[in-house]
N, CA and C atoms as a LAMMPS dump frame, in Angstrom:
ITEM: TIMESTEP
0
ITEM: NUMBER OF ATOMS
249
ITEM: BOX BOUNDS ff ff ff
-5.0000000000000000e+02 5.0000000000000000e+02
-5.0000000000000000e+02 5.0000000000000000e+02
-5.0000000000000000e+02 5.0000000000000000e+02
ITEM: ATOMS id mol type element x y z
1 1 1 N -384.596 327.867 -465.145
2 1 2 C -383.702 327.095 -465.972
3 1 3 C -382.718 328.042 -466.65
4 2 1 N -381.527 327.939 -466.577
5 2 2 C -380.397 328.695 -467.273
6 2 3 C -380.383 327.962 -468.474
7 3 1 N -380.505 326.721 -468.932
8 3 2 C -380.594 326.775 -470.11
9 3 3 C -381.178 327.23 -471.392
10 4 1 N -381.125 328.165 -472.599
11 4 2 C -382.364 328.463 -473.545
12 4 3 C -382.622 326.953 -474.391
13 5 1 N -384.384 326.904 -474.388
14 5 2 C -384.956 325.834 -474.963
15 5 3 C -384.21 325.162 -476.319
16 6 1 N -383.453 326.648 -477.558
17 6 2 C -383.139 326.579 -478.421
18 6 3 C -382.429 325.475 -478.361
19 7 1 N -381.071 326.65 -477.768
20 7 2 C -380.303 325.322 -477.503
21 7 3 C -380.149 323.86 -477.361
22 8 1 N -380.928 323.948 -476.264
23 8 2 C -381.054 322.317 -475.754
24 8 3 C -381.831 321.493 -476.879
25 9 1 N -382.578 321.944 -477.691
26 9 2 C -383.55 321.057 -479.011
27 9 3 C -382.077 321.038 -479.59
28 10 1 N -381.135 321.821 -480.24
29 10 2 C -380.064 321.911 -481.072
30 10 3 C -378.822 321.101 -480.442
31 11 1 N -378.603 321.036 -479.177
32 11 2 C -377.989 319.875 -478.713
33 11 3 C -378.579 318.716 -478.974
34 12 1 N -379.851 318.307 -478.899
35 12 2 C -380.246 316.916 -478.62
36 12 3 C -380.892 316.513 -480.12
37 13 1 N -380.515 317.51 -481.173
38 13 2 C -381.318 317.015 -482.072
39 13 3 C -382.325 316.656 -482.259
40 14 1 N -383.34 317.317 -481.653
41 14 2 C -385.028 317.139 -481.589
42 14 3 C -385.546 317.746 -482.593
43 15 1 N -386.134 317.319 -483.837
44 15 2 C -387.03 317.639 -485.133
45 15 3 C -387.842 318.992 -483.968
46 16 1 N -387.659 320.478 -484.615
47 16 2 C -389.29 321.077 -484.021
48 16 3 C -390.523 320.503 -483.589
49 17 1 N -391.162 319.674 -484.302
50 17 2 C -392.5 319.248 -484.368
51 17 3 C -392.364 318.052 -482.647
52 18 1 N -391.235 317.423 -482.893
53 18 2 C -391.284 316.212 -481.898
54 18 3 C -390.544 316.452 -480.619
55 19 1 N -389.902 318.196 -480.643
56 19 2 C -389.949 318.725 -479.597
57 19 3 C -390.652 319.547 -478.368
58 20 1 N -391.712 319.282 -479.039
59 20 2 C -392.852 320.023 -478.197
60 20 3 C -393.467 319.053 -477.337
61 21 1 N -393.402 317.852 -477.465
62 21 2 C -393.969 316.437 -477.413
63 21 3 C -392.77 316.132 -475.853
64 22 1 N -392.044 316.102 -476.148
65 22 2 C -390.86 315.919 -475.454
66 22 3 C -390.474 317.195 -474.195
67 23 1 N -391.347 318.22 -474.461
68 23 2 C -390.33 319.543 -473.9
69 23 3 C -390.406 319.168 -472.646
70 24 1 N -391.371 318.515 -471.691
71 24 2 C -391.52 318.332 -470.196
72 24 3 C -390.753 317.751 -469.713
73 25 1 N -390.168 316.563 -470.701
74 25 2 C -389.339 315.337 -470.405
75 25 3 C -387.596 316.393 -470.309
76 26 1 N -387.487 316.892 -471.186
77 26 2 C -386.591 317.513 -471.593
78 26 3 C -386.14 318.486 -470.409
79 27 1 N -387.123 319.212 -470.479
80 27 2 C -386.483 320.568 -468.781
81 27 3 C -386.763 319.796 -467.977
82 28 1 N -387.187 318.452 -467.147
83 28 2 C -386.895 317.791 -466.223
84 28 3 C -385.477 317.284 -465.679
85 29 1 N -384.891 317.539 -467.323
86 29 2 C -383.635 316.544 -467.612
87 29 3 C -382.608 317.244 -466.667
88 30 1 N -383.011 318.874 -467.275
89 30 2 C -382.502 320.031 -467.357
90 30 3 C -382.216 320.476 -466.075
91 31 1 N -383.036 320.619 -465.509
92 31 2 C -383.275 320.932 -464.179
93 31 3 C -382.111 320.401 -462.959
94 32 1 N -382.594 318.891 -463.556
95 32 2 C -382.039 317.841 -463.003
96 32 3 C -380.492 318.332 -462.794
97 33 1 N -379.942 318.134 -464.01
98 33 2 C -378.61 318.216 -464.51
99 33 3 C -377.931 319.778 -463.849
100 34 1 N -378.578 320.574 -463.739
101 34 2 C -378.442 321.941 -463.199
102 34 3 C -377.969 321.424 -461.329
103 35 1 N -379.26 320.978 -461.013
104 35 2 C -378.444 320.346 -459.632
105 35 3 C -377.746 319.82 -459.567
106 36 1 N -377.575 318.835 -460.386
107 36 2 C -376.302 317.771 -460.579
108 36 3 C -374.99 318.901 -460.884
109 37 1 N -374.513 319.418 -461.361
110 37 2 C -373.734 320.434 -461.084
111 37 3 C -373.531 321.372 -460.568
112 38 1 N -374.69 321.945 -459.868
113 38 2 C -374.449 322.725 -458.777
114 38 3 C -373.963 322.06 -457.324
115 39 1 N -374.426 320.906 -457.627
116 39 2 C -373.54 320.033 -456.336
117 39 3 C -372.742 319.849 -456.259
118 40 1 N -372.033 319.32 -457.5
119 40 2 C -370.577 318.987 -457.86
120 40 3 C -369.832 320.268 -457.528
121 41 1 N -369.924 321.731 -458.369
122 41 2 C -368.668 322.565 -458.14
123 41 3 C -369.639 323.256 -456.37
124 42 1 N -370.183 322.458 -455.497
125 42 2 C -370.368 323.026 -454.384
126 42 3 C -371.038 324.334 -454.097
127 43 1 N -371.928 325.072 -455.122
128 43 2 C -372.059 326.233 -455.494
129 43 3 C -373.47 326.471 -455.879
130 44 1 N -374.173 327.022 -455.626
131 44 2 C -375.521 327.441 -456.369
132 44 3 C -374.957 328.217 -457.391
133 45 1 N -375.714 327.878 -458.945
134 45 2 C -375.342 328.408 -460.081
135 45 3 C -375.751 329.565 -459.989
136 46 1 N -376.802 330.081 -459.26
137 46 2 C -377.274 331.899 -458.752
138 46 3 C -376.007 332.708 -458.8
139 47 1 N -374.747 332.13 -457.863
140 47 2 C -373.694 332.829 -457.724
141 47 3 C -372.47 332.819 -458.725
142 48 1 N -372.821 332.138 -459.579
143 48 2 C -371.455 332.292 -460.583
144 48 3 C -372.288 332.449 -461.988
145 49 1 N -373.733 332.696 -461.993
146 49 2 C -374.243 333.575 -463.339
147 49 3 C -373.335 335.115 -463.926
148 50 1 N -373.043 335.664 -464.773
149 50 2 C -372.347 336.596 -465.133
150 50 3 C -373.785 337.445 -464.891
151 51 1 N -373.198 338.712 -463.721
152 51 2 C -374.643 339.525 -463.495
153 51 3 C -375.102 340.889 -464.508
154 52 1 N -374.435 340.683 -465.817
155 52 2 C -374.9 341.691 -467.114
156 52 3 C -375.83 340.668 -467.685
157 53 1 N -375.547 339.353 -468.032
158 53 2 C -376.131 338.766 -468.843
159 53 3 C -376.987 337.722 -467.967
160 54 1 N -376.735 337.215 -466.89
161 54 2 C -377.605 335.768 -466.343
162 54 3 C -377.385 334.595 -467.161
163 55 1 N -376.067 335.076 -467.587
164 55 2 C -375.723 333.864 -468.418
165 55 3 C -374.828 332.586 -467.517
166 56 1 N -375.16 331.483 -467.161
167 56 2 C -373.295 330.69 -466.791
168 56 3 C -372.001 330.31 -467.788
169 57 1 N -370.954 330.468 -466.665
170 57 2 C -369.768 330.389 -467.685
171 57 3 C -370.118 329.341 -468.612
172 58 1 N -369.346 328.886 -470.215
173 58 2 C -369.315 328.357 -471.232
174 58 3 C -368.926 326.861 -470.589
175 59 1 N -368.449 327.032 -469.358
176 59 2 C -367.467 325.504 -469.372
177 59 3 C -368.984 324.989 -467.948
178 60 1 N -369.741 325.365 -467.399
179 60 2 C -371.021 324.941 -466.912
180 60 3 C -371.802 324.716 -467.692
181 61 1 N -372.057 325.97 -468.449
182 61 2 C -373.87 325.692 -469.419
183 61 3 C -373.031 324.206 -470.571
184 62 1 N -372.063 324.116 -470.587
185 62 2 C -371.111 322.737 -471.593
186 62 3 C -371.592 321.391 -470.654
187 63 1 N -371.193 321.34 -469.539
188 63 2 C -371.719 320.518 -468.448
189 63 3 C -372.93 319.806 -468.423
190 64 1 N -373.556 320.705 -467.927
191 64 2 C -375.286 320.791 -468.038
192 64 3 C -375.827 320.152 -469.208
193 65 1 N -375.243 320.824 -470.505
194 65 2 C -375.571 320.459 -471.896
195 65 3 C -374.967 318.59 -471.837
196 66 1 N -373.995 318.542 -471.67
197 66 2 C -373.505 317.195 -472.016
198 66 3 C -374.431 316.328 -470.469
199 67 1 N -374.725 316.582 -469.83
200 67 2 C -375.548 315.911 -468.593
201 67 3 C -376.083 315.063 -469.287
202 68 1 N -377.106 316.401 -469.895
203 68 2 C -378.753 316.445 -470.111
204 68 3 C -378.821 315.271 -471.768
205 69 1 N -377.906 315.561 -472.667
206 69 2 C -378.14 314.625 -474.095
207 69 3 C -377.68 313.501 -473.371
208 70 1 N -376.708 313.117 -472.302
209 70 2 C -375.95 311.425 -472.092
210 70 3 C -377.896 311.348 -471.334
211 71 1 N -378.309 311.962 -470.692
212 71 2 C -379.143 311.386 -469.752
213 71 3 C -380.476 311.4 -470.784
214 72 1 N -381.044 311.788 -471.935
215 72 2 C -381.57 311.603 -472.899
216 72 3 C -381.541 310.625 -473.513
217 73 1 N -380.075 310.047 -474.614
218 73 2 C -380.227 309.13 -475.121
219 73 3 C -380.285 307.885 -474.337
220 74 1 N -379.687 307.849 -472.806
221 74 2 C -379.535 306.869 -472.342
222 74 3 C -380.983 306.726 -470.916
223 75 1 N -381.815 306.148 -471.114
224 75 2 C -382.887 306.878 -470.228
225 75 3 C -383.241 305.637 -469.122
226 76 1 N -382.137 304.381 -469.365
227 76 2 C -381.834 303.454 -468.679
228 76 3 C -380.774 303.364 -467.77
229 77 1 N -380.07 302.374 -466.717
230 77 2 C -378.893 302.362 -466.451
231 77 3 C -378.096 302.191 -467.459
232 78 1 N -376.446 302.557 -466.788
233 78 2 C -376.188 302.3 -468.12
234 78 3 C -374.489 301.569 -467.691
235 79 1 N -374.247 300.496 -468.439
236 79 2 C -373.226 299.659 -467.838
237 79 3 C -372.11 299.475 -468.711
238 80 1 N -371.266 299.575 -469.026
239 80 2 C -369.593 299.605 -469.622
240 80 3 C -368.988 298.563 -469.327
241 81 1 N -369.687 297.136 -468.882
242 81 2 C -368.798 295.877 -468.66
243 81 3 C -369.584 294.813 -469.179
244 82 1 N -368.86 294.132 -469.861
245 82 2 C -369.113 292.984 -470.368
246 82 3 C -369.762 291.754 -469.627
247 83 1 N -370.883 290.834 -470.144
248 83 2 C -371.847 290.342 -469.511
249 83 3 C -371.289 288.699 -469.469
């Protein structure tokens, strides 16, 4: 996982205590969302990690991050048209 745990609790606003509870659910998300953009820019994220740090660029690990909280709060389909 390229994401750090920190982070991702500090994106999603997870209390400490009720993130530990959650963490499986959470790097599933993660994971997920990691493929989900490695598909999109066509690329295994292996190859565009910065190789001092193993970090991904700011505008991927942003990606990933925004995936993973829409696919959190929303853990249903999710529909934008009026019924």
């Amino acid at each position: 996982m390229y994401i750090d745990h920190v982070i991702l609790r500090k994106h999603l606003n997870i209390d400490d205590d009720y993130f530990d509870e959650e963490w499986e659910y959470v790097e599933a998300l993660c994971l997920a969302a990691e493929n989900a953009v490695s598909n999109h820019i066509a690329r295994p994220l292996s190859e565009i990690t910065d190789s001092s740090t193993g970090k991904l660029p700011p505008s991927v690990n942003h990606a990933i991050l925004l995936l993973v909280g829409h696919w959190y709060a929303n853990r249903e389909s999710v529909t934008f048209a009026q019924g």
